[in-house]
C-alpha positions as protocol buffer text, in pm:
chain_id: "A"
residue {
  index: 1
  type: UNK
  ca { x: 3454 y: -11035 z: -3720 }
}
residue {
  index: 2
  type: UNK
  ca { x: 3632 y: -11333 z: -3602 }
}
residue {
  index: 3
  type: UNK
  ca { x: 4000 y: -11428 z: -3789 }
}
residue {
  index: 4
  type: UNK
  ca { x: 4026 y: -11761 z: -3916 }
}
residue {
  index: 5
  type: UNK
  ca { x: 4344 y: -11838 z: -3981 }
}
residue {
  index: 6
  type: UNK
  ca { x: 4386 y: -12242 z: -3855 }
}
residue {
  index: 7
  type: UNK
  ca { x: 4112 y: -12499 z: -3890 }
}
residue {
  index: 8
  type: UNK
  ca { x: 4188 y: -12833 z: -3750 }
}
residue {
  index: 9
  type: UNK
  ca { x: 3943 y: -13118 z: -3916 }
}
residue {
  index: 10
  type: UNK
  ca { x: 3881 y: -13489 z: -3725 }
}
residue {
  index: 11
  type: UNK
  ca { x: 3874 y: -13750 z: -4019 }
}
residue {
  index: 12
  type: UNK
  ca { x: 3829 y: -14144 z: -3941 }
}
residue {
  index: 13
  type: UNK
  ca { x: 3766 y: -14221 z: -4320 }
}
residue {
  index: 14
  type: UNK
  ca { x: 3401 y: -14273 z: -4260 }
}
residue {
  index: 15
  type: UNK
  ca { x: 3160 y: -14095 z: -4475 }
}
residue {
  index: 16
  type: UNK
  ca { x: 3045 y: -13856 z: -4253 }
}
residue {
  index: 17
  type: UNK
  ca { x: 3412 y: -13737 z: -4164 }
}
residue {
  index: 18
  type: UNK
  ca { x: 3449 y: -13686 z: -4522 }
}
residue {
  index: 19
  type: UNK
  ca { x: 3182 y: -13442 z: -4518 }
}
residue {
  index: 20
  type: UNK
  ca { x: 3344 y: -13271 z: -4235 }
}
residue {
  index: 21
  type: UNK
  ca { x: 3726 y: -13295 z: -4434 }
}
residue {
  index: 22
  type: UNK
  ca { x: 3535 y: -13122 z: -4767 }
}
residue {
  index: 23
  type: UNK
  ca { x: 3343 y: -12859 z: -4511 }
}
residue {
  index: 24
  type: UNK
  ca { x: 3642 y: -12751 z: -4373 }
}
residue {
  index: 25
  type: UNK
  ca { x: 3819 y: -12734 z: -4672 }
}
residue {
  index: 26
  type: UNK
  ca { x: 3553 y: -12484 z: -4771 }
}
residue {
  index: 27
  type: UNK
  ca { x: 3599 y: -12249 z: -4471 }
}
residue {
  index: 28
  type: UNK
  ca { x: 3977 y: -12294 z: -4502 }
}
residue {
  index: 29
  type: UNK
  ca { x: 3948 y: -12179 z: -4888 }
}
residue {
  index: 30
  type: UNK
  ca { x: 3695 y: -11912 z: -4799 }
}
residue {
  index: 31
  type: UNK
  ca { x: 3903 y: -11747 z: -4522 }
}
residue {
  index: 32
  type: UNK
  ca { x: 4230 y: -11804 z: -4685 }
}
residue {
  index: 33
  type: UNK
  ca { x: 4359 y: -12043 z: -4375 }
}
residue {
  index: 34
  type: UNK
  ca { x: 4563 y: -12371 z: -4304 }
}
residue {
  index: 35
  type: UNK
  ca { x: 4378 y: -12679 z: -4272 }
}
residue {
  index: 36
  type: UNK
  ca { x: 4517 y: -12973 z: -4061 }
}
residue {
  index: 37
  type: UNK
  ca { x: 4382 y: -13256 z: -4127 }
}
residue {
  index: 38
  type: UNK
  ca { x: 4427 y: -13492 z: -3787 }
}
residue {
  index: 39
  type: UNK
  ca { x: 4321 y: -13878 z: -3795 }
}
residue {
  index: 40
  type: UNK
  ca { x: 4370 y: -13997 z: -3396 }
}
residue {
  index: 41
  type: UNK
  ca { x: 4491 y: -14379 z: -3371 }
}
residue {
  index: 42
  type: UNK
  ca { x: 4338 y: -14540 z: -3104 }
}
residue {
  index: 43
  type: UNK
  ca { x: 4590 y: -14756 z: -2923 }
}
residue {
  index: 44
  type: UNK
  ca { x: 4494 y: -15102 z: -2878 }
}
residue {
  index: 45
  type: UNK
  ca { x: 4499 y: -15092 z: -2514 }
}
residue {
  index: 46
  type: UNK
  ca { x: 4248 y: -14879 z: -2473 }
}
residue {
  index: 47
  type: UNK
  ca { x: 4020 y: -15157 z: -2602 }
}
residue {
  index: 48
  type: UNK
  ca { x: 3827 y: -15370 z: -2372 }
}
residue {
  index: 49
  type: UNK
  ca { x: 3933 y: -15780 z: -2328 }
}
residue {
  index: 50
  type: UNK
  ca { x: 4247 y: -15749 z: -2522 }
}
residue {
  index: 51
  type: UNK
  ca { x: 4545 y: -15928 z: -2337 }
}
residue {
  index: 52
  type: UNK
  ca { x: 4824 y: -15807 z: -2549 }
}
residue {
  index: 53
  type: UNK
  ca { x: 5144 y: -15758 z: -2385 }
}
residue {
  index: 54
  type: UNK
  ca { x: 5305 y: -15342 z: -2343 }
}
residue {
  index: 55
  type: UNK
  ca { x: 5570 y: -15419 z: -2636 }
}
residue {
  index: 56
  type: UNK
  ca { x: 5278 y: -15570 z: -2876 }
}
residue {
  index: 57
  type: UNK
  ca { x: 5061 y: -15240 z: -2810 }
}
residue {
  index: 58
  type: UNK
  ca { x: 5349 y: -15003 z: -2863 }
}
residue {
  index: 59
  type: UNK
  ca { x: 5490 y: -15218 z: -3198 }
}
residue {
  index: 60
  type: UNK
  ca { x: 5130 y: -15268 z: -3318 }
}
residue {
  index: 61
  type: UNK
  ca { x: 5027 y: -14934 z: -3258 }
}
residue {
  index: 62
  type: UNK
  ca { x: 5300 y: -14744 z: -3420 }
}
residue {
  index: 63
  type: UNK
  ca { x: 5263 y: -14946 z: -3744 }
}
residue {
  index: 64
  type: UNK
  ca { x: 4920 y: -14879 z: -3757 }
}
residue {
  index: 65
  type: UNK
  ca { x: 4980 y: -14476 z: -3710 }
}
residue {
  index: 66
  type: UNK
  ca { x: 5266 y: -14534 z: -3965 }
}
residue {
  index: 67
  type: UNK
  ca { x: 4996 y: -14631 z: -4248 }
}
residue {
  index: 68
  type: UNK
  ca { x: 4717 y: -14439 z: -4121 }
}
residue {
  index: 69
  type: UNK
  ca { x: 4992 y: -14125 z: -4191 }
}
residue {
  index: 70
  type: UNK
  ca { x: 4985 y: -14219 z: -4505 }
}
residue {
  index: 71
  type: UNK
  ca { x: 4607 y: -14226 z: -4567 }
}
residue {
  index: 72
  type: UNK
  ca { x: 4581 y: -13852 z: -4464 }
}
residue {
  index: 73
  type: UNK
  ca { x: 4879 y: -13747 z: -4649 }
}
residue {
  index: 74
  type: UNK
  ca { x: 4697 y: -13896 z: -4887 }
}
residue {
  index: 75
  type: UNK
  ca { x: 4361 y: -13640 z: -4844 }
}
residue {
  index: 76
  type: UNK
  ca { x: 4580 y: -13368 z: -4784 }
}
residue {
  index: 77
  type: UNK
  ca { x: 4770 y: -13371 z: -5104 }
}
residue {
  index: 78
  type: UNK
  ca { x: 4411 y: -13442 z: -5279 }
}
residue {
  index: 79
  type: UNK
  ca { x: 4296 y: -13102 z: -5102 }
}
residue {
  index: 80
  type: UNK
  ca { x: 4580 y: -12909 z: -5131 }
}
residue {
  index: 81
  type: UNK
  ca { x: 4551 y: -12963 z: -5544 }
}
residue {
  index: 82
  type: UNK
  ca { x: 4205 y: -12891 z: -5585 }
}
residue {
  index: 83
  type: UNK
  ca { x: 4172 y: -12559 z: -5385 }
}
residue {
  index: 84
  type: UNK
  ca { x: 4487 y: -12448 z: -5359 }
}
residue {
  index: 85
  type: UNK
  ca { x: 4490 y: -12448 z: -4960 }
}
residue {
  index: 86
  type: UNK
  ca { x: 4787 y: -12520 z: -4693 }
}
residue {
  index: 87
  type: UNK
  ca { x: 4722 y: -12833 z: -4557 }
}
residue {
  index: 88
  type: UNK
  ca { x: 4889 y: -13069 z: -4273 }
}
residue {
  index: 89
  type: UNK
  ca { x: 4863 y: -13397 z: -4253 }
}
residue {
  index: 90
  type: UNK
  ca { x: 4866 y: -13523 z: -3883 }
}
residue {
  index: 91
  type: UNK
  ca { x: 4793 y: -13807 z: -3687 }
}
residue {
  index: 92
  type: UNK
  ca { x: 4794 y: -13905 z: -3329 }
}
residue {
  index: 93
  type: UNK
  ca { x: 4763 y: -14185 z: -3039 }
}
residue {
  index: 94
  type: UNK
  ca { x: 4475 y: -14177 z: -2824 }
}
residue {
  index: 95
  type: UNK
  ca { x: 4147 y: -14114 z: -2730 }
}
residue {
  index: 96
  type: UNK
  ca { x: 3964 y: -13916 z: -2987 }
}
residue {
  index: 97
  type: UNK
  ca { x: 3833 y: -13641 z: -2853 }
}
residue {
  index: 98
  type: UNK
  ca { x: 4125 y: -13551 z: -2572 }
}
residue {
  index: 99
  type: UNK
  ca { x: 4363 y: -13569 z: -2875 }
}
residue {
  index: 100
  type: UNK
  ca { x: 4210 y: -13352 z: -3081 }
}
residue {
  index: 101
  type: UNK
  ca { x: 4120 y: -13064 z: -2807 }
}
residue {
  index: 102
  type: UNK
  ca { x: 4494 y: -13105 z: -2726 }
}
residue {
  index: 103
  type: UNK
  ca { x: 4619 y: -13062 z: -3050 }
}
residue {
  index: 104
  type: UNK
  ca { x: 4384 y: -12756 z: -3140 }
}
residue {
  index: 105
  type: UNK
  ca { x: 4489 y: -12628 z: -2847 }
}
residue {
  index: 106
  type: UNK
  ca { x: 4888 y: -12679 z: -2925 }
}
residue {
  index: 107
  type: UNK
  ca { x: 4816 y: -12449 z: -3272 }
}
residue {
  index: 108
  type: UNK
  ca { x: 4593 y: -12245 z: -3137 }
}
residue {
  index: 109
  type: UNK
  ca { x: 4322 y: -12344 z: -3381 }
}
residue {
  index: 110
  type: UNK
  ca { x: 4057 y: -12111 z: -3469 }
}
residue {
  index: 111
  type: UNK
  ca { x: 3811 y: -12404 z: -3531 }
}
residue {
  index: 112
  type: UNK
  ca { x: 3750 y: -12750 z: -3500 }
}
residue {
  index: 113
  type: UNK
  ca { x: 3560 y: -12946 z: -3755 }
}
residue {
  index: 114
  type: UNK
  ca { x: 3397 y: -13306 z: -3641 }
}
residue {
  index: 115
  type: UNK
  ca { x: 3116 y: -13528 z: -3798 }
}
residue {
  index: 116
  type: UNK
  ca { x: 2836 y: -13590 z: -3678 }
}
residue {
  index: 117
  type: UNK
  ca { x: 2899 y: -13976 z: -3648 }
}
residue {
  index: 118
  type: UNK
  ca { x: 3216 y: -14198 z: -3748 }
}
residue {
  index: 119
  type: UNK
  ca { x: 3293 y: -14561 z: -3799 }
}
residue {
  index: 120
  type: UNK
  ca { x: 3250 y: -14697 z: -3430 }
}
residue {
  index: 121
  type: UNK
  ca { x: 2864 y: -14618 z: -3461 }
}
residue {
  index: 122
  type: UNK
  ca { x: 2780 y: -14921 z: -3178 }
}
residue {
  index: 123
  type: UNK
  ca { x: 3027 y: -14772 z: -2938 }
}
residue {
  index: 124
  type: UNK
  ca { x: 2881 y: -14423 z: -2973 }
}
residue {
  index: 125
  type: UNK
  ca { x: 2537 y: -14569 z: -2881 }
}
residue {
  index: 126
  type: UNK
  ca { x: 2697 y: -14681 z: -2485 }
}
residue {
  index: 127
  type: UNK
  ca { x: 3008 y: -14429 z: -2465 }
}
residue {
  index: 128
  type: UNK
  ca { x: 2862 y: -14103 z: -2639 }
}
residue {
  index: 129
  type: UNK
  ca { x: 2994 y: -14018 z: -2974 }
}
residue {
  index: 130
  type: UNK
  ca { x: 3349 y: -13807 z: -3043 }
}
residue {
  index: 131
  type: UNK
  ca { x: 3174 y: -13496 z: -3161 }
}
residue {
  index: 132
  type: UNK
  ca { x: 2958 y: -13514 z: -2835 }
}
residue {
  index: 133
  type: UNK
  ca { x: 3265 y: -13578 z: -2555 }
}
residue {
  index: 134
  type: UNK
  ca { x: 3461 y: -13286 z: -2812 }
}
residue {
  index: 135
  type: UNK
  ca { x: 3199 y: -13044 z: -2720 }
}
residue {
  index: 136
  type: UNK
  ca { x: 3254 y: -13084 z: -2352 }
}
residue {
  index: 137
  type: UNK
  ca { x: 3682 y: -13040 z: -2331 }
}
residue {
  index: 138
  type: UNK
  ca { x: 3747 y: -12803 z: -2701 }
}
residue {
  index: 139
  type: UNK
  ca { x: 3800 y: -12459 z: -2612 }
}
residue {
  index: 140
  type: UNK
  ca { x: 3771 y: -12276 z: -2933 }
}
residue {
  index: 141
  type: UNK
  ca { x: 3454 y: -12308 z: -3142 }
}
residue {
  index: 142
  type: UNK
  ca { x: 3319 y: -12639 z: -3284 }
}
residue {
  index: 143
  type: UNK
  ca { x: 3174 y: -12720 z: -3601 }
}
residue {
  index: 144
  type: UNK
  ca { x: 2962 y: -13069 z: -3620 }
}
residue {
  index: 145
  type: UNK
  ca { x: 2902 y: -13098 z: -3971 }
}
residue {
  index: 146
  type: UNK
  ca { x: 2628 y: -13354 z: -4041 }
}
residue {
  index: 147
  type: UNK
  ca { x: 2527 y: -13207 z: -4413 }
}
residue {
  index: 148
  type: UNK
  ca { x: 2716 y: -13295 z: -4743 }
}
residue {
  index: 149
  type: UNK
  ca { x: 2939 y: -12994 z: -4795 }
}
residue {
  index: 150
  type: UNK
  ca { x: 2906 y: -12991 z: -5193 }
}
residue {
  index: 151
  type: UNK
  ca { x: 2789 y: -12597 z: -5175 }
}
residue {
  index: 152
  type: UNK
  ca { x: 2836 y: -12300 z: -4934 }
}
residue {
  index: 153
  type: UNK
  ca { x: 2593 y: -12252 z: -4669 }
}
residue {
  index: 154
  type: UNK
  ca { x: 2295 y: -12052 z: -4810 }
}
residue {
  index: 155
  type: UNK
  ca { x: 2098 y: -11969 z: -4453 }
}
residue {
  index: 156
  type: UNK
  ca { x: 2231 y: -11938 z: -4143 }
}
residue {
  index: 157
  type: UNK
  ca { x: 2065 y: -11899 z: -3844 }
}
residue {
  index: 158
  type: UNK
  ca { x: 2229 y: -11738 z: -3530 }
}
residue {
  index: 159
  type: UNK
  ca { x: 2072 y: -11826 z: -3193 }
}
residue {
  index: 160
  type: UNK
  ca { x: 2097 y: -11601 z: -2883 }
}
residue {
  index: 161
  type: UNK
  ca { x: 1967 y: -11563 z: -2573 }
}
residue {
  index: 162
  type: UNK
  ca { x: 2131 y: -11233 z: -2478 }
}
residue {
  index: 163
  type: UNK
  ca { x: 2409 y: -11379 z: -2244 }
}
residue {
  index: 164
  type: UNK
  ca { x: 2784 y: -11285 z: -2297 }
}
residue {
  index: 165
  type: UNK
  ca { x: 2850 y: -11517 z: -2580 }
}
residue {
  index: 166
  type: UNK
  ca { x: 2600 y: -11404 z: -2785 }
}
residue {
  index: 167
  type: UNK
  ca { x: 2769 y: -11141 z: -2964 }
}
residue {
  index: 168
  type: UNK
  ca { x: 3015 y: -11377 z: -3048 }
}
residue {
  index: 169
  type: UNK
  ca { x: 2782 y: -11644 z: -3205 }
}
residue {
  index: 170
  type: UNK
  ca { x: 2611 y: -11336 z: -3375 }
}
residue {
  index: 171
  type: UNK
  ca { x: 3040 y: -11237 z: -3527 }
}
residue {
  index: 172
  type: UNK
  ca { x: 3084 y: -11638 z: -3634 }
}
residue {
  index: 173
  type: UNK
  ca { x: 2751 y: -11685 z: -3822 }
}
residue {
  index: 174
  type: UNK
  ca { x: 2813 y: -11356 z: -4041 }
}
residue {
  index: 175
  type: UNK
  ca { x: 3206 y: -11459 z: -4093 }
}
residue {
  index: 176
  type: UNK
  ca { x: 3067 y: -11841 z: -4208 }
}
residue {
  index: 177
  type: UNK
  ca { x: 2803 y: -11709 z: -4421 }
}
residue {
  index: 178
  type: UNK
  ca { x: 3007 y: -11535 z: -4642 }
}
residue {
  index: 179
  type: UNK
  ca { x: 2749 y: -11330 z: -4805 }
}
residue {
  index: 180
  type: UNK
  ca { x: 2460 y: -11571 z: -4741 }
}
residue {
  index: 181
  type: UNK
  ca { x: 2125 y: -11487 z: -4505 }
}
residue {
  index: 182
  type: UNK
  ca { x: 2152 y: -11445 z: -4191 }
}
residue {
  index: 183
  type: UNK
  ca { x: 1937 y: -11448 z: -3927 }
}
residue {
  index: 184
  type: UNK
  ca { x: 1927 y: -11380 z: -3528 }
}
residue {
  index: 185
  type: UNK
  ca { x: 1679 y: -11597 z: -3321 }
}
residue {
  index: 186
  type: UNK
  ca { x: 1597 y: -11523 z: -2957 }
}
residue {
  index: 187
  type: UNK
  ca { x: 1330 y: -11720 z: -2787 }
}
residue {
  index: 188
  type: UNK
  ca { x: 1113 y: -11605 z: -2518 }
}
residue {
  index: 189
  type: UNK
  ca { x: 1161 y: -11927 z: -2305 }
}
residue {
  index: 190
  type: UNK
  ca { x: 1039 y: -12107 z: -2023 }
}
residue {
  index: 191
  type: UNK
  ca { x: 982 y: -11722 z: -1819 }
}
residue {
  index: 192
  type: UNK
  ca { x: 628 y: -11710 z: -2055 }
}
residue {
  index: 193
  type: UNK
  ca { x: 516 y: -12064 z: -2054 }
}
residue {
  index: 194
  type: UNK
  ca { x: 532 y: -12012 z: -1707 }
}
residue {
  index: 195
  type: UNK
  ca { x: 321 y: -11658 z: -1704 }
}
residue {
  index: 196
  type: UNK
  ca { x: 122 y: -11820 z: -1953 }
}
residue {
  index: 197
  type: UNK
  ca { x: 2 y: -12172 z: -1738 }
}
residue {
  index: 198
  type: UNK
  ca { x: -43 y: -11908 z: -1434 }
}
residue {
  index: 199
  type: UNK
  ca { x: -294 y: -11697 z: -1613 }
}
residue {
  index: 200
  type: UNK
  ca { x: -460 y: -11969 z: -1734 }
}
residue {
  index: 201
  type: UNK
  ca { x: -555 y: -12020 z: -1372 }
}
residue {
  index: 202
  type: UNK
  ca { x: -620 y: -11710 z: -1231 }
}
residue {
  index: 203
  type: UNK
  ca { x: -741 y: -11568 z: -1604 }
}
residue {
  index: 204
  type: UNK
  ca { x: -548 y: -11276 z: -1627 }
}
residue {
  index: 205
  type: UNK
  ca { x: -500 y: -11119 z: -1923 }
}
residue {
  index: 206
  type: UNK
  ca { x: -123 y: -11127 z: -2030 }
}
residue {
  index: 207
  type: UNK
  ca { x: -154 y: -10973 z: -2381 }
}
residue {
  index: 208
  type: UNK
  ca { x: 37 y: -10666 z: -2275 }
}
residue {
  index: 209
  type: UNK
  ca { x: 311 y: -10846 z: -2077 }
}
residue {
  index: 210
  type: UNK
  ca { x: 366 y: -11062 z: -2341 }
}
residue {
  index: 211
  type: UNK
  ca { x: 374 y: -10752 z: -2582 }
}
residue {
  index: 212
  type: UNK
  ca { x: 636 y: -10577 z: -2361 }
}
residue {
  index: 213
  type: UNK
  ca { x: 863 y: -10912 z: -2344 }
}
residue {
  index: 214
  type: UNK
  ca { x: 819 y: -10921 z: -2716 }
}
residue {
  index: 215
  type: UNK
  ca { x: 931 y: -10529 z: -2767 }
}
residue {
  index: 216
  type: UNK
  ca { x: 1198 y: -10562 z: -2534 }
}
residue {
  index: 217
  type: UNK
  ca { x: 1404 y: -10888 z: -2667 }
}
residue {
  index: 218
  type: UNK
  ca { x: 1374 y: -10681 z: -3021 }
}
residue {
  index: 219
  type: UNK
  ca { x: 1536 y: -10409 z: -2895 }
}
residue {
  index: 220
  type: UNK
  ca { x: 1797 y: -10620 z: -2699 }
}
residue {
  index: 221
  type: UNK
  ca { x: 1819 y: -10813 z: -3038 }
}
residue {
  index: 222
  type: UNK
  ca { x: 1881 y: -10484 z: -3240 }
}
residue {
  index: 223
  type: UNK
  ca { x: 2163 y: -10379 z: -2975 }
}
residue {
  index: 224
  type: UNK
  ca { x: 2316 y: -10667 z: -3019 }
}
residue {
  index: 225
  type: UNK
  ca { x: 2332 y: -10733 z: -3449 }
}
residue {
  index: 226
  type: UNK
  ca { x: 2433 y: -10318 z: -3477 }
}
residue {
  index: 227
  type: UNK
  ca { x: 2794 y: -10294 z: -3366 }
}
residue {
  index: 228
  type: UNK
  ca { x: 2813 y: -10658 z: -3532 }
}
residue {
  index: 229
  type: UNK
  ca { x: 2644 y: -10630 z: -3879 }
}
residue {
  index: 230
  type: UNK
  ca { x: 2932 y: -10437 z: -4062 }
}
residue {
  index: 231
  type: UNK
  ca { x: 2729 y: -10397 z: -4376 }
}
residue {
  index: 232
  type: UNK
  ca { x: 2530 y: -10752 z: -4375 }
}
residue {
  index: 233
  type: UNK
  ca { x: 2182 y: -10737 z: -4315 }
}
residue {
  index: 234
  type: UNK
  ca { x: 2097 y: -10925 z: -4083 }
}
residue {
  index: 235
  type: UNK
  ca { x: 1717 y: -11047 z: -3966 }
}
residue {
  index: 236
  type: UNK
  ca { x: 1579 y: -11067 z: -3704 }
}
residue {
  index: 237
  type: UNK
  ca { x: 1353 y: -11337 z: -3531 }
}
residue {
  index: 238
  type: UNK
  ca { x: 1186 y: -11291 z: -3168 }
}
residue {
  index: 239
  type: UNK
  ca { x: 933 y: -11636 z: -3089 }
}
residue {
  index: 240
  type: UNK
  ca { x: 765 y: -11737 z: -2777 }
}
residue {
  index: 241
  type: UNK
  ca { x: 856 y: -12167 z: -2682 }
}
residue {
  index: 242
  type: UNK
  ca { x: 1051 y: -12454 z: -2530 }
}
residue {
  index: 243
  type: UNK
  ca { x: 1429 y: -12307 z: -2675 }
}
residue {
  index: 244
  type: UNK
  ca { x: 1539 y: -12602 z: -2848 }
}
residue {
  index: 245
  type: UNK
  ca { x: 1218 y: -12736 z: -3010 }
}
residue {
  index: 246
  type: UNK
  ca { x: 1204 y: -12371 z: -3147 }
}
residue {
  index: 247
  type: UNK
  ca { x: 1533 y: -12332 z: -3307 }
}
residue {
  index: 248
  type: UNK
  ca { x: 1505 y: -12662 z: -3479 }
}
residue {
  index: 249
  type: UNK
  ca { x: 1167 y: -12618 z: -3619 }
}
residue {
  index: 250
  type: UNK
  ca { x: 1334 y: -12295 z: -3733 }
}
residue {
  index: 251
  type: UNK
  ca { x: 1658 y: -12486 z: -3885 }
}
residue {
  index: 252
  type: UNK
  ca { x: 1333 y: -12721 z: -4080 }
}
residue {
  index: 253
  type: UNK
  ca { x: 1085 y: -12411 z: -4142 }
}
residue {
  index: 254
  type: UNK
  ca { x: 1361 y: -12210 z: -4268 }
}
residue {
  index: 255
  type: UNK
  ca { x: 1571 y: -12487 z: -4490 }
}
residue {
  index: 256
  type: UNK
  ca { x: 1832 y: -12380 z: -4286 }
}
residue {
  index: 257
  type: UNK
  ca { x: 2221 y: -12476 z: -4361 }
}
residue {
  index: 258
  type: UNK
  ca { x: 2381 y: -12364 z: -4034 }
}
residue {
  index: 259
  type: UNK
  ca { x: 2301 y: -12282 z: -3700 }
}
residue {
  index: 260
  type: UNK
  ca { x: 2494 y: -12116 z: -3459 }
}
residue {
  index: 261
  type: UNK
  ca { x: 2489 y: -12106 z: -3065 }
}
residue {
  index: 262
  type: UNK
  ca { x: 2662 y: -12071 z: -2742 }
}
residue {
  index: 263
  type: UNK
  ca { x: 2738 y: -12370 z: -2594 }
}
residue {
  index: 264
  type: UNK
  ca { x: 2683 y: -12257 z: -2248 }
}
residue {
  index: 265
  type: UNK
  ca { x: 2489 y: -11940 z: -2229 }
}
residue {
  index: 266
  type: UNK
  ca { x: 2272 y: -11819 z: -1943 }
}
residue {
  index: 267
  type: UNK
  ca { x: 2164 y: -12161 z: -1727 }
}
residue {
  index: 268
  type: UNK
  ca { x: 2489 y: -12311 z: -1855 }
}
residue {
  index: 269
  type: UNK
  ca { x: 2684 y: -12606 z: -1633 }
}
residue {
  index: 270
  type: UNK
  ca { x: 2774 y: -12929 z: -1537 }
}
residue {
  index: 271
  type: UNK
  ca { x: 2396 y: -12958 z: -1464 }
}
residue {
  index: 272
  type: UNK
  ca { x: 2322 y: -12895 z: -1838 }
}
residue {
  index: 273
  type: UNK
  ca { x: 2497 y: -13174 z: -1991 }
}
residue {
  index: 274
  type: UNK
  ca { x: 2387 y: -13433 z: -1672 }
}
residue {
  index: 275
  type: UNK
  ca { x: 2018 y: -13349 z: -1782 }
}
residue {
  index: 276
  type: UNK
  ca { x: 2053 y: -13173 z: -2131 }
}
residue {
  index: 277
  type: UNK
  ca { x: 2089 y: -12800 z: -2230 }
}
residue {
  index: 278
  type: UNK
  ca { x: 1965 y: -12560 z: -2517 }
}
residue {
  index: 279
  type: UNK
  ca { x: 2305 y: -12676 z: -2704 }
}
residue {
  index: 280
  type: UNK
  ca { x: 2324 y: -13027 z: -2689 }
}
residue {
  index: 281
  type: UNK
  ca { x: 1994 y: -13078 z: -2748 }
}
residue {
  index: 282
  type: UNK
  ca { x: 2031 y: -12872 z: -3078 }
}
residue {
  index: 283
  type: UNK
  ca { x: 2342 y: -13057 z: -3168 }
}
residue {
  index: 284
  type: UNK
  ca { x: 2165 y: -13364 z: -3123 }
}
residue {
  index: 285
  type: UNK
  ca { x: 1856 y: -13311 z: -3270 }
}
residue {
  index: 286
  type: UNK
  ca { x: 1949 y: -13036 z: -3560 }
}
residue {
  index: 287
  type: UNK
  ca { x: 1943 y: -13143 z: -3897 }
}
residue {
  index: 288
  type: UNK
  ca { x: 2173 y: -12851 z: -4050 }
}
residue {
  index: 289
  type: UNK
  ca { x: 2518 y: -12781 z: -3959 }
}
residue {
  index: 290
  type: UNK
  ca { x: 2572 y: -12681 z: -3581 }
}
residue {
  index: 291
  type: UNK
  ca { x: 2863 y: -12475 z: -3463 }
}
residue {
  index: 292
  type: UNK
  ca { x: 2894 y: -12436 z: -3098 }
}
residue {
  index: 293
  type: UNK
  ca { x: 3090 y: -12145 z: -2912 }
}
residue {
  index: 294
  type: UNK
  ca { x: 3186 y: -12043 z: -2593 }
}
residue {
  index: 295
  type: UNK
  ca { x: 3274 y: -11750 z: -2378 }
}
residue {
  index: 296
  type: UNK
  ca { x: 3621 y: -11853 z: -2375 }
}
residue {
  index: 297
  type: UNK
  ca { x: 3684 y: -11973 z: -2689 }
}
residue {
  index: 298
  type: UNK
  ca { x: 3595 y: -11646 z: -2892 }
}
């Protein structure tokens, strides 16, 4: 089971970092860890057409992180009152995403919490939101929270496709539960739409192949939720499709809260987020909760 021990949390004041703040409150209260709470200043200059001068940025900008200090002291206090939790108040200047994979890296943060969207909504649309440029430099796991956080997550779904991360996506959907369903999804991808469309041709019977894919992934699937149950029952979930359109008429079929994945499992690269992989695509397109892991951030 994975140790949480230091959550860092993105907040721009925007309502859907507020879900993220109260989310990771949760999972800092739930796992007994400290919470930093980091709001990341973006210096003037990094804005297009402004003509300010280097001693009006630097003035203007420190100010700004002065009060904006001031506003998350503010929301830590607030937390640290009503649950009882450690809580740091932080704030930085920069671009938001490289800031906050520096500074999780700098405490060695467990996990980092982002909404789903923040405040600069029209620049998302033509420079790709914070939560999407996070997923491509954080090294330890990544929460998007896109669901109000006002009670625990009640189904979780954990998605794997058998590669080396899996077992740890399996580990972070049990510890983030906390005592609610879980369940394992693999998907018999794009190998058996293939089989299928060629024995559509040649009409051969695939019934047995298809049988033997099926038998096999459940047996892969029980291998891999043993050693990692530790007394929660997990179920478990083998369907034939296109990966992502799966999972998320899963995350709808099932109601579910939370769904977790590697972010770069088997077919993973610099290829995948050029043309889209199994994880952005879910991250995009989920409804629920999405936590993202990878190999190297276990």
């Amino acid at each position: 089971m994975p140790s949480i021990s230091c959550i860092v949390v993105a907040t721009d004041f925007s309502e859907f970092s507020e879900r993220a703040v109260q989310r990771a409150a949760r999972i800092a209260n739930q796992h007994n860890a400290e919470l930093h709470v980091l709001h990341v200043v973006r210096p003037l200059d990094l804005y297009p057409s402004l003509t300010l001068t280097p001693d009006e940025f630097g003035h203007s900008d420190q100010e700004l992180q002065q009060a904006e200090q001031t506003r998350v002291e503010a929301v830590a206090a607030s937390l640290s009152t009503q649950l009882g939790i450690r809580v740091r108040a932080v704030t930085r200047l920069g671009r938001a995403h490289t800031e906050i994979a520096a500074y999780a890296q700098a405490v060695a943060a467990d996990l980092v919490v982002a909404g789903s969207r923040g405040e600069s909504t029209l620049l998302d649309l033509f420079l790709g939101s914070t939560a999407s440029r996070l997923l491509r430099v954080a090294t330890c796991p990544v929460l998007i929270v896109k669901k109000p956080a006002d009670e625990p997550y009640r189904k979780v779904l954990a998605a794997v496709d058998f590669s080396p991360v899996s077992a740890a996506v399996v580990s972070h959907a049990i510890s983030l539960a906390d005592g609610a369903r879980v369940d394992a999804l693999h998907v018999l991808g794009s190998e058996v739409e293939q089989r299928l469309r060629k024995a559509k041709f040649v009409r051969v019977d695939i019934a047995d192949w298809l049988t033997r894919q099926r038998t096999e992934a459940e047996q892969q699937l029980d291998a891999l939720l043993t050693p990692a149950e530790q007394g929660a029952a997990v179920g478990r979930l083998v369907q034939p499709g296109f990966p992502p359109a799966v999972i998320c008429q899963s995350i709808e079929a099932m109601g579910v809260d939370l769904v977790v994945l590697g972010r770069h499992g088997y077919g993973g690269g610099l290829q995948d987020w050029l043309l889209g992989s199994v994880s952005k695509d879910v991250a995009h397109a989920a409804a629920c909760d999405v936590l993202l892991i990878s190999l190297g951030g276990q």
